[in-house]
NUMIMAR-290551 format. One line per field, with one value per residue (C-alpha): residue number from 1; residue in three letters; chain; x, y, z. Coordinates in nm, 4 decimals, always signed. Example, Ala and Ser with C-alpha at 12.3 -4.5 7.8 and 13.67 -1.06 7.14 Angstrom:
k: [1:2]
r: [ALA:SER]
c: [A:A]
u: [+1.2300:+1.3670]
v: [-0.4500:-0.1060]
w: [+0.7800:+0.7140]
END
This chain:
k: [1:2:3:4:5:6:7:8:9:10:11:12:13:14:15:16:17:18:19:20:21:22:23:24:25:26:27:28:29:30:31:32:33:34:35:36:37:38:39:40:41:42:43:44:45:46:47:48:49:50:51:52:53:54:55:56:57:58:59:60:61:62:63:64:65:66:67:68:69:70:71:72:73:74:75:76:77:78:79:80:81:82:83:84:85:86:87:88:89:90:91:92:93:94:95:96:97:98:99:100:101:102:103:104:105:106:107:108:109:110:111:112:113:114:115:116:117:118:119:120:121:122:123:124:125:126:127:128:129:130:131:132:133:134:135:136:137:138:139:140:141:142:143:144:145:146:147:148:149:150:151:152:153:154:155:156:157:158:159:160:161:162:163:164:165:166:167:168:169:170:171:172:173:174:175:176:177:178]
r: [UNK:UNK:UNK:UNK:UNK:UNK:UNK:UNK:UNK:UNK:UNK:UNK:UNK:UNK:UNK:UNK:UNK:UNK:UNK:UNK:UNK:UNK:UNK:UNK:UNK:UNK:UNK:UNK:UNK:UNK:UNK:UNK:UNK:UNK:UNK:UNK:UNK:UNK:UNK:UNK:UNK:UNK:UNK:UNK:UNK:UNK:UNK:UNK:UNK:UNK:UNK:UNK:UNK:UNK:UNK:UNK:UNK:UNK:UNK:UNK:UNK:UNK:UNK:UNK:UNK:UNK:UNK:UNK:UNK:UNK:UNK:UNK:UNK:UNK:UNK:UNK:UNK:UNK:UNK:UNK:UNK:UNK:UNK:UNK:UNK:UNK:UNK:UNK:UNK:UNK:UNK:UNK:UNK:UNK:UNK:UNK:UNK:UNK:UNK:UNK:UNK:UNK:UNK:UNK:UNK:UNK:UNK:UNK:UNK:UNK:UNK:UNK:UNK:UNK:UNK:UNK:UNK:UNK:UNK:UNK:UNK:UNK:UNK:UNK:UNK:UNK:UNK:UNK:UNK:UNK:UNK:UNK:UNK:UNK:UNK:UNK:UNK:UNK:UNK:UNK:UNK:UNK:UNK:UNK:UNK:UNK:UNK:UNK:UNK:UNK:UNK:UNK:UNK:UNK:UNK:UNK:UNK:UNK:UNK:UNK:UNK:UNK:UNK:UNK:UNK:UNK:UNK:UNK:UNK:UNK:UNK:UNK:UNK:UNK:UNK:UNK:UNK:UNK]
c: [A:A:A:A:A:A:A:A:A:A:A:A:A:A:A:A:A:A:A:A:A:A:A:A:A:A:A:A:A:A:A:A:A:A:A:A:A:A:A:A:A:A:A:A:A:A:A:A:A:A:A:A:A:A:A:A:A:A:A:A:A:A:A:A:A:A:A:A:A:A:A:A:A:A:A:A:A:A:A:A:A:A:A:A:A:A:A:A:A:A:A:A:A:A:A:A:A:A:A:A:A:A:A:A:A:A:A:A:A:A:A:A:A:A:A:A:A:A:A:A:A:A:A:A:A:A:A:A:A:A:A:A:A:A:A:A:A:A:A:A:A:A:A:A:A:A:A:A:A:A:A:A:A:A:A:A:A:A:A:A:A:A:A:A:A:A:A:A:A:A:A:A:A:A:A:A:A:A]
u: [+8.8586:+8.8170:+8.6000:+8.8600:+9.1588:+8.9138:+8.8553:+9.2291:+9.3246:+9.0598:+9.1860:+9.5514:+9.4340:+9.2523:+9.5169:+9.8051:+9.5507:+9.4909:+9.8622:+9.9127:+9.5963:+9.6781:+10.0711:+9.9974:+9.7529:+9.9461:+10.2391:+10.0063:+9.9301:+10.2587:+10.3769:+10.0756:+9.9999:+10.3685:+10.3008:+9.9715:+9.8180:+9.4637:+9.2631:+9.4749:+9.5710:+9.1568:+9.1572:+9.4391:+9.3167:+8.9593:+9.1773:+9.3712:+9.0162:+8.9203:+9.2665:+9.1076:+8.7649:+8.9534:+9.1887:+8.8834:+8.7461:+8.9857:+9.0327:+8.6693:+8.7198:+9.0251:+8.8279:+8.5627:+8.3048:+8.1315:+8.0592:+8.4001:+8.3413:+8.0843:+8.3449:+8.5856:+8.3525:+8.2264:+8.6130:+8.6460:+8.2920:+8.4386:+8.7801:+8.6494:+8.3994:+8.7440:+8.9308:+8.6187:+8.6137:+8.9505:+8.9725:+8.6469:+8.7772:+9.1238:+8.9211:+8.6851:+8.9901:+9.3101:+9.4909:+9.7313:+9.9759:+10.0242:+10.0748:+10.2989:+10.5032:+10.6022:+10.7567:+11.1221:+11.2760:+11.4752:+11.1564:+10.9491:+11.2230:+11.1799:+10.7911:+10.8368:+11.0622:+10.8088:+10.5707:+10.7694:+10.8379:+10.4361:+10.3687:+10.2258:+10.2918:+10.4658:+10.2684:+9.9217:+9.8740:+10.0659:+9.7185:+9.5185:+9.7981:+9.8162:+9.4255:+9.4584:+9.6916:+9.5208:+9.2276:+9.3986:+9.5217:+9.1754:+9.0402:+9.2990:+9.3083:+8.8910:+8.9538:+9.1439:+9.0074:+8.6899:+8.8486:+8.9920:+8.7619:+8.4910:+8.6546:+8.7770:+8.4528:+8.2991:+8.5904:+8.5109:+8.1200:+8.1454:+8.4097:+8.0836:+7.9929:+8.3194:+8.3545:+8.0263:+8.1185:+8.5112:+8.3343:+8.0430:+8.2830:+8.5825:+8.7533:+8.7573:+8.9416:+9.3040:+9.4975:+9.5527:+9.9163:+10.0884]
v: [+13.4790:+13.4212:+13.0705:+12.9768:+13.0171:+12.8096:+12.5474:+12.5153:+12.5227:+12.2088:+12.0247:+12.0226:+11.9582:+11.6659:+11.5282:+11.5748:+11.3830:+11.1035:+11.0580:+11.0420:+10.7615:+10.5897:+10.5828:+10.5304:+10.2662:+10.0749:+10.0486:+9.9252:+9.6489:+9.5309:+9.5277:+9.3415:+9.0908:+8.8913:+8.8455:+8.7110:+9.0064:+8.9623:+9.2050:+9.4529:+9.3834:+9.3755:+9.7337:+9.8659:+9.7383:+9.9400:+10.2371:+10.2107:+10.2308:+10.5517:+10.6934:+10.5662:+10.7459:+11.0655:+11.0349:+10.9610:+11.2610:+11.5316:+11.3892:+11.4341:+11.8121:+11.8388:+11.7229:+11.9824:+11.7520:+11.9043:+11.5523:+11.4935:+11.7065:+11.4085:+11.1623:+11.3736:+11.4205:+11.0273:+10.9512:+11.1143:+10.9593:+10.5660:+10.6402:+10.7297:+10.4693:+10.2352:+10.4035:+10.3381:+9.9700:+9.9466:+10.0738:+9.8501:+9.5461:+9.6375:+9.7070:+9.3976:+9.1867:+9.2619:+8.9981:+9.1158:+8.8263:+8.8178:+9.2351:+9.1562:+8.9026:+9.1366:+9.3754:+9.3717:+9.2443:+9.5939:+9.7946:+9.4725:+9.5247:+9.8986:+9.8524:+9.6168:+9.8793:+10.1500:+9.9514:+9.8664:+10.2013:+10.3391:+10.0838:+9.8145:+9.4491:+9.3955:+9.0033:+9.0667:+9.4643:+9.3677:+9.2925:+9.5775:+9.8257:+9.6922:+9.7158:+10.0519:+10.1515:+10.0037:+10.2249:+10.5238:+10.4165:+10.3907:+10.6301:+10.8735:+10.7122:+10.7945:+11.1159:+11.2273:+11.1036:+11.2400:+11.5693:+11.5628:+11.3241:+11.5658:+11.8366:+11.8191:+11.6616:+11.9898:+12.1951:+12.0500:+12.0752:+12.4869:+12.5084:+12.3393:+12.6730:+12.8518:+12.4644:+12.5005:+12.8519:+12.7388:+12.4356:+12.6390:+12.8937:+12.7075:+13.0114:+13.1948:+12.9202:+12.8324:+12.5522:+12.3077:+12.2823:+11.8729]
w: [+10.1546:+9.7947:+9.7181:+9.4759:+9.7457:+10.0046:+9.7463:+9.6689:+10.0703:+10.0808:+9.8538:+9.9357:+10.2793:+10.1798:+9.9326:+10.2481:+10.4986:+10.2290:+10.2285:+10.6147:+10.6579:+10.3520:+10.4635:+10.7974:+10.7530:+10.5064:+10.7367:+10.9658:+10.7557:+10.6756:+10.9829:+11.0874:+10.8369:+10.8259:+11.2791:+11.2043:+11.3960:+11.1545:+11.3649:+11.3307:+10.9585:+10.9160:+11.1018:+10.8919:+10.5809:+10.6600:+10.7481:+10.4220:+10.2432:+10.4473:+10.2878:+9.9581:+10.0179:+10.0718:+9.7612:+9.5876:+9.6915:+9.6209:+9.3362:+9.2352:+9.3737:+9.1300:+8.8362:+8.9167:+9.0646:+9.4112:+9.4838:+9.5749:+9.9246:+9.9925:+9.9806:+10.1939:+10.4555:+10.4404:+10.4653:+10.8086:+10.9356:+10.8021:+10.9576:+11.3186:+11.2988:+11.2128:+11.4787:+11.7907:+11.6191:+11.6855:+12.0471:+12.1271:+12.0144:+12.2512:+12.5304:+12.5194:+12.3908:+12.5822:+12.7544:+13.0047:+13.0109:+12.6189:+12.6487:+12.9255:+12.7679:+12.4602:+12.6952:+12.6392:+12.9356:+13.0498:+13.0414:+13.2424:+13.5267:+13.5380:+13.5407:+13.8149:+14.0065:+13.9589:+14.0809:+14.4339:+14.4368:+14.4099:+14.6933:+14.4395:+14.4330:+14.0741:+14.0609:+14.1869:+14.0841:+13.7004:+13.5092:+13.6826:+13.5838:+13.2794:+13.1568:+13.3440:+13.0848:+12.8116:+12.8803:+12.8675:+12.5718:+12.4162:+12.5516:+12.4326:+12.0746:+12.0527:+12.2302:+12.0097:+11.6793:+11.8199:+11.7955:+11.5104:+11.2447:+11.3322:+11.3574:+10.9534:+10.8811:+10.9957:+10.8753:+10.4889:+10.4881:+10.6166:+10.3072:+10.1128:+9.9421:+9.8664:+9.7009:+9.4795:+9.3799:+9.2957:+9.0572:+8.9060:+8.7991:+8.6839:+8.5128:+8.8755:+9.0033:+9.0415:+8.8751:+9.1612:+9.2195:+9.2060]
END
């Protein structure tokens, strides 16, 4: 493939991620901040500057600058380091009676039914169930990111010299598109 076609594939990739984290994160945040939910508004505020690293970044690439593939890959590394913050600080923090309590009350009952049904006692077996399914969550949420923070971080630094042949030659390569 042509560097010029690589370098433009980048950097609408990059520009469409930027948009998902930075809308993403932002709704985050103000959802977050008007419940008082500060952790969370602190780890969507962090995520919202990983969106900002990676606008940054293609931006740089648009302009011609082959730094700007730094900042794309240092976006993904800030945003999974965010991300295994994030599922930490649930793990060591989660309080089963406070996750409990926000359960609507239709979906407690059914939970409670399920439980009966499995065999479980819904009172005694509730909180192991619960951090049960909080780990899963984590561990999904990093398994996942894993996959796919690296995964683009090491997608955008093998594009690295189809990049620094698209910016040395500028003539060879294609207007970016808005």
């Amino acid at each position: 493939m042509l560097p010029e076609v690589k370098f433009e594939r980048v950097v609408r990739f990059a520009r469409a991620d930027a948009v998902g984290v930075l809308v993403c994160a932002g709704f985050s945040l103000m959802l977050s901040l008007p419940g008082g939910a500060w952790v969370f508004a602190g780890f969507s505020a962090l995520a919202l500057l990983c969106g900002g690293m990676e606008w940054h970044g293609q931006e740089r690439l648009r302009a011609g600058d082959f730094g700007g593939l730094q900042w794309l890959i240092g976006a993904q590394a800030c945003l999974y380091t965010v991300i295994l913050g994030y599922a930490l600080w649930r793990w060591q923090h989660f309080d089963a009676a406070a996750y409990w309590a926000e359960i609507p009350a239709p979906a407690q009952e059914q939970l409670r039914a399920k439980m009966v049904e499995s065999g479980l006692d819904p009172e005694a077996d509730r909180e192991l169930l619960l951090r049960t399914m909080n780990a899963l969550v984590c561990i999904v949420l990093v398994g996942v990111s894993t996959l796919y923070q690296v995964g683009v971080a090491l997608w955008y630094r093998a594009q690295a010299g189809a990049i620094a042949a698209a910016v040395e030659n500028p003539s060879t390569r294609a207007p970016t598109q808005d």
